[in-house]
DSSP file (Angstrom, degrees, kcal/mol; ACC not computed):
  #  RESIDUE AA STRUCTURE BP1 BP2  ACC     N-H-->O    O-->H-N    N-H-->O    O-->H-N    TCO  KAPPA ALPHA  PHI   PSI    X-CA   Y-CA   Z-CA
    1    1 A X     >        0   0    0      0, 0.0     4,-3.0     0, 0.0     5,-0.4   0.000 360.0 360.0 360.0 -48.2   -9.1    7.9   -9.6
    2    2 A X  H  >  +     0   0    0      1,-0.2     4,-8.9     2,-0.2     5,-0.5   0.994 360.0  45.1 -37.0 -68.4   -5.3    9.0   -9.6
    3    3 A X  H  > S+     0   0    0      1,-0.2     4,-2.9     2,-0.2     5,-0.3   0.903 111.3  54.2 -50.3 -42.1   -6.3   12.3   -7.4
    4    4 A X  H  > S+     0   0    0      1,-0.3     4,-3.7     2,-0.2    -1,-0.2   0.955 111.2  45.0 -74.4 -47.1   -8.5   10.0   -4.9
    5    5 A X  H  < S+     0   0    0     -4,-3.0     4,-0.4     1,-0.2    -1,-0.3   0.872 112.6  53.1 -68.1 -25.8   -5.4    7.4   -4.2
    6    6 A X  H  X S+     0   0    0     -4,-8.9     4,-1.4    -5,-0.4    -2,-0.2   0.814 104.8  52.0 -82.1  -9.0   -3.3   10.3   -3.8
    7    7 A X  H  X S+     0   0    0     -4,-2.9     4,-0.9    -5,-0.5    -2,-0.2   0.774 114.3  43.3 -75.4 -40.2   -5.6   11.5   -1.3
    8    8 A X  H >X S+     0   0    0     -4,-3.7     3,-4.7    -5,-0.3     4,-0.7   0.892 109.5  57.2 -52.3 -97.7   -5.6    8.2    0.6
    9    9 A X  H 3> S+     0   0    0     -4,-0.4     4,-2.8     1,-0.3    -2,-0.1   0.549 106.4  42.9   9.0 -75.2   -2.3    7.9    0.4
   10   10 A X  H 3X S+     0   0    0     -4,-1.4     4,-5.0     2,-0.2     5,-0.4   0.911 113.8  54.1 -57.2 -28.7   -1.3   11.0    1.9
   11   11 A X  H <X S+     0   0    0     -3,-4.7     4,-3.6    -4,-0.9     3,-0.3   0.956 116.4  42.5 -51.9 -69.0   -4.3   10.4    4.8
   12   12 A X  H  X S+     0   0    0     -4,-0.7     4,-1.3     1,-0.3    -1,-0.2   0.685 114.7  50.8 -36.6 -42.5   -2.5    6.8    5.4
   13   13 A X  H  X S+     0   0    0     -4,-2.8     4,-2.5    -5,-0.2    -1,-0.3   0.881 114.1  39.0 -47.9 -64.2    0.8    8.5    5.2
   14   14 A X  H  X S+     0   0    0     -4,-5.0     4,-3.8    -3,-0.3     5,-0.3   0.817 114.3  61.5 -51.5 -30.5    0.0   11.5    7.9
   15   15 A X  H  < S+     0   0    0     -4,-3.6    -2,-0.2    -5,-0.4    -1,-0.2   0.914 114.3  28.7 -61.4 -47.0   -1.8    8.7    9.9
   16   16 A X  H  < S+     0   0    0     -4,-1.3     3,-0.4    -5,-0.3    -1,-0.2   0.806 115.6  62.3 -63.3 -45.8    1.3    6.6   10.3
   17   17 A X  H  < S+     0   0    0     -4,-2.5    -2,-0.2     1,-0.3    -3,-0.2   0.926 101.7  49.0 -56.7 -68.0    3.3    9.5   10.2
   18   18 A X  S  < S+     0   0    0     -4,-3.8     2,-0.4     2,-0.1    -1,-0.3   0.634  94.0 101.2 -63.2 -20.6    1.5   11.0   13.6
   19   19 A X  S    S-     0   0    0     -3,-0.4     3,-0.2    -5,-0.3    -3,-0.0  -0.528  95.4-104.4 -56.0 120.0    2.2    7.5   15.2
   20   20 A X  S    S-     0   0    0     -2,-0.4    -1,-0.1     1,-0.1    -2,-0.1  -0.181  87.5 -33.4 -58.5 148.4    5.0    7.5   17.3
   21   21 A X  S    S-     0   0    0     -3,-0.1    -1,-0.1     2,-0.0    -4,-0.1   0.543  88.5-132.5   4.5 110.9    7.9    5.7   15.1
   22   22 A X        -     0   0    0     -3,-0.2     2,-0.5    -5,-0.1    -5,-0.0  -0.268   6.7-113.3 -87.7 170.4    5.6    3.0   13.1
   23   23 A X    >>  -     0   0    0      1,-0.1     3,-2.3    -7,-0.0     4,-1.6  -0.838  15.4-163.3 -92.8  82.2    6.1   -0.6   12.7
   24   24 A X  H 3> S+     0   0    0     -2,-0.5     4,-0.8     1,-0.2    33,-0.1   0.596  88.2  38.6  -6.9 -51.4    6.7   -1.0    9.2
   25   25 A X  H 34 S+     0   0    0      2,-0.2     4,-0.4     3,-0.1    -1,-0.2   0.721 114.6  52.4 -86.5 -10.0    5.9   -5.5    9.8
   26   26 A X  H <4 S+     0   0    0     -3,-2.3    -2,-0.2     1,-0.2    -1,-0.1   0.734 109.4  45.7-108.5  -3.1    3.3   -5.1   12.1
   27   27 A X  H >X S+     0   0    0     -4,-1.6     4,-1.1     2,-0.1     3,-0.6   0.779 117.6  51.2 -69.5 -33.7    1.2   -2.4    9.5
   28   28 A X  H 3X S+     0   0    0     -4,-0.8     4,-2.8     1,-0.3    -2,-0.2   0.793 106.5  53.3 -91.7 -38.1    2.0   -5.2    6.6
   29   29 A X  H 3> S+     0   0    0     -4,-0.4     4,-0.7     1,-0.2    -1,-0.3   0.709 108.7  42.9 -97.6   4.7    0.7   -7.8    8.5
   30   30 A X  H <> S+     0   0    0     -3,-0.6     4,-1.0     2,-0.1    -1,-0.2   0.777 111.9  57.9 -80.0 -26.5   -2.8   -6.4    9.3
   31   31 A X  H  X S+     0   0    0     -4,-1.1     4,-2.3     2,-0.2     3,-0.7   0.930 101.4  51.4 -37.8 -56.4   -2.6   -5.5    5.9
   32   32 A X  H >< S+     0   0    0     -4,-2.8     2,-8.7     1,-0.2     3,-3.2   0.756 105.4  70.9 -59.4 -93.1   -2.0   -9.7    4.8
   33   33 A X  H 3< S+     0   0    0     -4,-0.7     4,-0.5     1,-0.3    -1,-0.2   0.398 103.4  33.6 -12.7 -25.4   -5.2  -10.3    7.0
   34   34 A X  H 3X S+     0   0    0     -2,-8.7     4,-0.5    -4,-1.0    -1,-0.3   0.847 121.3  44.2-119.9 -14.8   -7.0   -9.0    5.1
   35   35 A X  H <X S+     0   0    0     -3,-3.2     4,-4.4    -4,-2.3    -3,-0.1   0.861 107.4  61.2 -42.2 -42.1   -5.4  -10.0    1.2
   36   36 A X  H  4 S+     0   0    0      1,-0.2     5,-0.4     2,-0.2    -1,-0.1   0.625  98.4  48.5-111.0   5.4   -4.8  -13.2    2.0
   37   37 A X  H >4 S+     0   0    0     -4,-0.5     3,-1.3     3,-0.1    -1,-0.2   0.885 118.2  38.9  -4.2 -96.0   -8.2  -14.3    2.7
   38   38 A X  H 3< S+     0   0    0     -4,-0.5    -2,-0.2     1,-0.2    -3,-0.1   0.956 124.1  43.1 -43.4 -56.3   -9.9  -13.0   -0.3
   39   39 A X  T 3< S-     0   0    0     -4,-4.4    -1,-0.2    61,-0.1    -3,-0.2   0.385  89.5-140.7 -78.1   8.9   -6.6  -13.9   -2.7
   40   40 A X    <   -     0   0    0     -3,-1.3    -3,-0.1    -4,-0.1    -4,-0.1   0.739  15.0-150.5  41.3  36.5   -5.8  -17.0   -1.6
   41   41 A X        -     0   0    0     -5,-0.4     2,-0.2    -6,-0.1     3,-0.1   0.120   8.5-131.8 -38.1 158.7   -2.3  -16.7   -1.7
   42   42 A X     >  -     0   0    0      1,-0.2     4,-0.6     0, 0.0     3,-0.2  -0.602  35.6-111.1 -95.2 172.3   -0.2  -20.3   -2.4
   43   43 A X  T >4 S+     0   0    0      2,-0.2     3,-2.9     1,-0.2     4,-0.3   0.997 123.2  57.6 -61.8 -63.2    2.8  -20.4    0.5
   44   44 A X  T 34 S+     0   0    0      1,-0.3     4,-0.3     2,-0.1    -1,-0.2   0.756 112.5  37.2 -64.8 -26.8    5.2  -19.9   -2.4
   45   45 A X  T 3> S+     0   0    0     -3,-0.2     4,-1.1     3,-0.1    -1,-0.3   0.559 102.9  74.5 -87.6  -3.8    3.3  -16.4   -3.4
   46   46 A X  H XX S+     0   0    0     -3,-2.9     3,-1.8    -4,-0.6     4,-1.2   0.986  95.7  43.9 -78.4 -62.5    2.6  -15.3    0.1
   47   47 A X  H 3> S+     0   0    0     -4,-0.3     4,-1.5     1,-0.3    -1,-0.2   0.518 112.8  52.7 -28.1 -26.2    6.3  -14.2    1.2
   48   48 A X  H 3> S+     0   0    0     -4,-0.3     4,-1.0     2,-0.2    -1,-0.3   0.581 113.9  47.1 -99.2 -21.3    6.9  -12.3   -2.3
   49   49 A X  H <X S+     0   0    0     -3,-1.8     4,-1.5    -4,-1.1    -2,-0.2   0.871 111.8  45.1 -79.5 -31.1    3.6  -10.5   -1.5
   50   50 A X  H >X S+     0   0    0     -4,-1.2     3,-1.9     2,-0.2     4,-1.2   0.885 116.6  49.1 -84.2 -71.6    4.4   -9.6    1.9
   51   51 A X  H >X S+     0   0    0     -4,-1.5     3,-3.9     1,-0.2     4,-3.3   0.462 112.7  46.6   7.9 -99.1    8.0   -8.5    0.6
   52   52 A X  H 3X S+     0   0    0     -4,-1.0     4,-3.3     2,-0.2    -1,-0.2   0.568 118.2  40.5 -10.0 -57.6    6.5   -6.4   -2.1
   53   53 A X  H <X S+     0   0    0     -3,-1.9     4,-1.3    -4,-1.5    -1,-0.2   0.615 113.0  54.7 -90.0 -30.9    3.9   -4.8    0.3
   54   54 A X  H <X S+     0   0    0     -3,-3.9     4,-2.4    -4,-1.2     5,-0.3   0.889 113.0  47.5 -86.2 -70.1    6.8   -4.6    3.2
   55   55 A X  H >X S+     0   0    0     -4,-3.3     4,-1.8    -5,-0.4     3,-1.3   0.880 108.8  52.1 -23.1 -81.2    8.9   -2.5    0.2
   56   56 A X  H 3X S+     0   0    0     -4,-3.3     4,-1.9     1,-0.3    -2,-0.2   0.742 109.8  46.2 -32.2 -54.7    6.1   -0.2   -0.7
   57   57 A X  H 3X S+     0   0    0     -4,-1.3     4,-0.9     1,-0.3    -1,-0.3   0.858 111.4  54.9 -72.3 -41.4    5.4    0.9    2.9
   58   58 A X  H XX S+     0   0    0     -4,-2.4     4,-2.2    -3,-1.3     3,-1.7   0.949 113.5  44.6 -46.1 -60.9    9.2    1.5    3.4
   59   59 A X  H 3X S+     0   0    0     -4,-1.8     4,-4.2    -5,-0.3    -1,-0.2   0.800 109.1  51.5 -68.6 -21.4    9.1    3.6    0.4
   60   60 A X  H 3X S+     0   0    0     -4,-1.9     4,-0.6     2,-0.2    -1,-0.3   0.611 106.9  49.7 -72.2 -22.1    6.3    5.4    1.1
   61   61 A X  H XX S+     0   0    0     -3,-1.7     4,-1.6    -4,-0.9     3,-1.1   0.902 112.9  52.8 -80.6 -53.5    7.3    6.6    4.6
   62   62 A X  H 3X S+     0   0    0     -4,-2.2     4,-1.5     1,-0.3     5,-0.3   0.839 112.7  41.4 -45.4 -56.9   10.7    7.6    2.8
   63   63 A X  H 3X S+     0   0    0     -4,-4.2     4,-0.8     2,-0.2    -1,-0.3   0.935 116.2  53.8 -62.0 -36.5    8.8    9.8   -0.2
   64   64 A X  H XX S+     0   0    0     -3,-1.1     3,-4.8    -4,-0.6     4,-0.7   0.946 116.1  37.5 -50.1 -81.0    6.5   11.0    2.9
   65   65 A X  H >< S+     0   0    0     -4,-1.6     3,-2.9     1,-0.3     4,-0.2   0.784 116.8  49.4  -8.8-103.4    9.9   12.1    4.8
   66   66 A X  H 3< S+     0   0    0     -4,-1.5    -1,-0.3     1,-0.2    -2,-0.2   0.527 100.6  66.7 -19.1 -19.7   11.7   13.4    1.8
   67   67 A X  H X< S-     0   0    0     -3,-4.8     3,-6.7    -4,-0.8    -1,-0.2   0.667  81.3-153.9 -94.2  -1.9    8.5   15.8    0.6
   68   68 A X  T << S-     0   0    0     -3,-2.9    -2,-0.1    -4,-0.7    -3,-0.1   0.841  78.2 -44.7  -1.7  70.6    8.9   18.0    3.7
   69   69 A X  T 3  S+     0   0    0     -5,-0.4     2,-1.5    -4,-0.2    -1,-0.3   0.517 101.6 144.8  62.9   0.8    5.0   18.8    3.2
   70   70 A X    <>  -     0   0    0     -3,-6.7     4,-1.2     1,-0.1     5,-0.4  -0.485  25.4-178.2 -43.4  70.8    5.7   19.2   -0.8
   71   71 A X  H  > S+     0   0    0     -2,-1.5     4,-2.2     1,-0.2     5,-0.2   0.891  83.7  52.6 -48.2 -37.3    2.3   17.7   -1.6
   72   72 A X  H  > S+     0   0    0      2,-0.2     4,-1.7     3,-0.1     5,-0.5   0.983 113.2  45.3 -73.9 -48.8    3.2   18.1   -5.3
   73   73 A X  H  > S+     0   0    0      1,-0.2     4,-3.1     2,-0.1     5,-0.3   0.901 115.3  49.0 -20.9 -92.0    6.6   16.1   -4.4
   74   74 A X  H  X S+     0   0    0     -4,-1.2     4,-1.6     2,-0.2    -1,-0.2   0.660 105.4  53.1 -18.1 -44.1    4.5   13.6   -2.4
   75   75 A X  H  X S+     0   0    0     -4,-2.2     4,-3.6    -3,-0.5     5,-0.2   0.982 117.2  42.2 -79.4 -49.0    1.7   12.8   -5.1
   76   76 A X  H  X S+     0   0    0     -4,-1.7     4,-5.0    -5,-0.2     5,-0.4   0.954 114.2  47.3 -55.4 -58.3    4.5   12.1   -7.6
   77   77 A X  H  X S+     0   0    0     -4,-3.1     4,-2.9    -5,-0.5     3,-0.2   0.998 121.2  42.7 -26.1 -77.0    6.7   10.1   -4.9
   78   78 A X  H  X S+     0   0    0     -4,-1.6     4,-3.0    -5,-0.3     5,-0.2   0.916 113.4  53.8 -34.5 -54.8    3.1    8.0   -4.0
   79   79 A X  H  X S+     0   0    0     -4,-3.6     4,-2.2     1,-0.2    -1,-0.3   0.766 105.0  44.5 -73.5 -24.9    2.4    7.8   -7.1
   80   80 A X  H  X S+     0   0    0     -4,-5.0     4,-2.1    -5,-0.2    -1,-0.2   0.955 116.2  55.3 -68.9 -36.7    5.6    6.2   -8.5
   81   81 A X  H  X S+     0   0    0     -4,-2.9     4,-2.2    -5,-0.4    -2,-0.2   0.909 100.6  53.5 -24.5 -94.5    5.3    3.8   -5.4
   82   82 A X  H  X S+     0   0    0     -4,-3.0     4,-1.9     2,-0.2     5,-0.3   0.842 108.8  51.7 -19.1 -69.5    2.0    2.8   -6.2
   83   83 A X  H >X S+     0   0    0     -4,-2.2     3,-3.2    -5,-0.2     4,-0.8   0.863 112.2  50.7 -34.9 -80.6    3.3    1.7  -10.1
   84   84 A X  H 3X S+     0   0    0     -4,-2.1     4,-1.6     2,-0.3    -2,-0.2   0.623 110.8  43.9   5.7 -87.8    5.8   -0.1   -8.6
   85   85 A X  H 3X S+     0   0    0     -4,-2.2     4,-0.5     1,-0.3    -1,-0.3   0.641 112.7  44.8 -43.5 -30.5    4.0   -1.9   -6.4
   86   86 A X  H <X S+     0   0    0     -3,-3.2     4,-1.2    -4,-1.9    -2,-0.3   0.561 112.6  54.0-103.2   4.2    1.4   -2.9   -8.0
   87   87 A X  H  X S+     0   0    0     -4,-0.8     4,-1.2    -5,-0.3    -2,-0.2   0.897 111.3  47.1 -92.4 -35.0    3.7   -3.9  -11.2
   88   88 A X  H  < S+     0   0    0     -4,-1.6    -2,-0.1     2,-0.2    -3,-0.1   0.683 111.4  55.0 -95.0 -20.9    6.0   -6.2   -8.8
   89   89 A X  H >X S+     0   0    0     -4,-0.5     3,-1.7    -5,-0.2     4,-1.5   0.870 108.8  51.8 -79.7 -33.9    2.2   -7.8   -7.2
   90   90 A X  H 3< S+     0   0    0     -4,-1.2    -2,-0.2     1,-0.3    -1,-0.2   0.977 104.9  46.2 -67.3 -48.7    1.5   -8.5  -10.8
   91   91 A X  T 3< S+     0   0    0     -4,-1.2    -1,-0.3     1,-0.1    -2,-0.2   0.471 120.7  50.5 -46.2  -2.7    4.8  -10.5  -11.5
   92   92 A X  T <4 S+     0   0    0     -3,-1.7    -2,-0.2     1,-0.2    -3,-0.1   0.689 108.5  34.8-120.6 -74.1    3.6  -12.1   -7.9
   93   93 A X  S  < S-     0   0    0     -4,-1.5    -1,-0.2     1,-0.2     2,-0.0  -0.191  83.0 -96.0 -91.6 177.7   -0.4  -13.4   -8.1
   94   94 A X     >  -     0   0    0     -3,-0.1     4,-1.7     1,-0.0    -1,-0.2   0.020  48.4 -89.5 -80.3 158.6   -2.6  -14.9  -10.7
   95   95 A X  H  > S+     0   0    0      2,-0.2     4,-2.4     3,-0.1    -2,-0.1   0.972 133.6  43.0 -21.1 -73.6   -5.3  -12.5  -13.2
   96   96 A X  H  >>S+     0   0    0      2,-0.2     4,-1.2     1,-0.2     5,-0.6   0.997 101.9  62.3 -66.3 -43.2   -7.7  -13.2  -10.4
   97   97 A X  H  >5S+     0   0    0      1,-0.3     4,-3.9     2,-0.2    -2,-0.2   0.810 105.2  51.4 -22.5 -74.5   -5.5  -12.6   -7.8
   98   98 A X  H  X5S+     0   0    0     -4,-1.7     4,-1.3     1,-0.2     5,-0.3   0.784 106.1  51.6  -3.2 -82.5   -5.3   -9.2   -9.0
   99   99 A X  H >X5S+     0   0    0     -4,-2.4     3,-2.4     2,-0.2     4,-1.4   0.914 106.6  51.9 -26.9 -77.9   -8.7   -8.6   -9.2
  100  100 A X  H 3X5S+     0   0    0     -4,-1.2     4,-2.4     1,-0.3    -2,-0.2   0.756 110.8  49.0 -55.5 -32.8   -9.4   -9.5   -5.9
  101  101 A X  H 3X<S+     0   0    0     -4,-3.9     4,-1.2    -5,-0.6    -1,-0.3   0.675 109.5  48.0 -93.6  -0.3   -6.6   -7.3   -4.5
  102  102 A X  H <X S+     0   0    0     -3,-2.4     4,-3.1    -4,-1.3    -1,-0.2   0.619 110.7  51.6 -69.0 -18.3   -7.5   -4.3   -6.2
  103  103 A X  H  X S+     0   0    0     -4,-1.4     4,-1.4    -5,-0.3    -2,-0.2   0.850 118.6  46.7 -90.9 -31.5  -11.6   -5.0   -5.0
  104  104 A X  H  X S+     0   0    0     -4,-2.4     4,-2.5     2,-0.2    -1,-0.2   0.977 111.2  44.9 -75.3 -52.8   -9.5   -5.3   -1.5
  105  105 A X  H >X S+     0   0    0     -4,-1.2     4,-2.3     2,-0.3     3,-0.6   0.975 114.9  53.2 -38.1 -63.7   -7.2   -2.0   -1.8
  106  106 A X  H 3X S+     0   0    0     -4,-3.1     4,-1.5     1,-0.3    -2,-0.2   0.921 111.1  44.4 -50.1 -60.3  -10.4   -0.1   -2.9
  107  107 A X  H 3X S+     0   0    0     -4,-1.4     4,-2.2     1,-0.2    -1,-0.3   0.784 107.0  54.0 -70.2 -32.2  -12.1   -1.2   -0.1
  108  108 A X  H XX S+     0   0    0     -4,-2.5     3,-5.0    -3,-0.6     4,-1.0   0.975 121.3  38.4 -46.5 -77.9   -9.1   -0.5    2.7
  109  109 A X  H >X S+     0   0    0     -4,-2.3     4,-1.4     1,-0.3     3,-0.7   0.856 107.0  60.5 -53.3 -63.2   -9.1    3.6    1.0
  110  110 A X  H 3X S+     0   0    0     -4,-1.5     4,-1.4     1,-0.3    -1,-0.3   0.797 116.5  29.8 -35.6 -43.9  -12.7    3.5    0.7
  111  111 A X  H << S+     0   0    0     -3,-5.0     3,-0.3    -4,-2.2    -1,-0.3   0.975 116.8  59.8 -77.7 -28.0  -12.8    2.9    5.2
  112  112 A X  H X< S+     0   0    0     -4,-1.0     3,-1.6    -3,-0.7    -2,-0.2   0.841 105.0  55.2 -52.4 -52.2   -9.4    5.0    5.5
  113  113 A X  H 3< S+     0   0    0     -4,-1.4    -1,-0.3     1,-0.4    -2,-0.2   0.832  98.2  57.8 -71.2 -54.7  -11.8    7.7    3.8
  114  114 A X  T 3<        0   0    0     -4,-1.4    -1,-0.4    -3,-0.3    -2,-0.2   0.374 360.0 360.0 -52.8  -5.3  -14.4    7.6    6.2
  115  115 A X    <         0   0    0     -3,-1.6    -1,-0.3    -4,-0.0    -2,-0.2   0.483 360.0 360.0-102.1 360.0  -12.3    8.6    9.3
């Protein structure tokens, strides 16, 4: 599971990467489209998710940047990210919440994978 999100990862990473200079709010907010459906964010949790989400991506271009094509660099980088994140989304939604936004994340890599 580790290797397969670091294999996303990097895709998403190169994907953005090869985009002329990316937009950092306007990747986060197709992203909510499709969270905050399924989780049902409250308004008070939506902002601290998009935050959170807004962080991650920041950091993620930054470990991309920083790895200059050191893949082993990069998985570690991703991978602390990825803790991170997903420790600061727990402090943010419910049990289910949770659920639902890992069954959404899988399913984002899962189309990422197909291209």
């Amino acid at each position: 599971m580790k290797k397969l999100l670091f294999v996303l990862s990097v895709l998403l990473m190169t994907s953005v990467a090869a985009m002329a200079q990316p937009d950092p709010k306007q990747f986060v907010a197709m992203q909510m489209e499709r969270y905050q459906p399924e989780m049902k964010m409250t308004a008070e949790q939506t902002p601290k998710f998009e935050a959170a989400l807004l962080a991650s991506f920041e950091k993620m271009m930054k470990v991309f940047q920083d790895s200059n094509g050191d893949m082993e660099a990069m998985r570690t980088g991703m991978e602390k990210v990825n803790t991170e994140t997903t420790n600061k989304i727990k402090e943010i939604v419910s049990p289910e919440q949770l659920k639902k936004y890992e069954e959404v994340r899988a399913k984002m890599m899962e189309e990422m994978q197909q291209y």
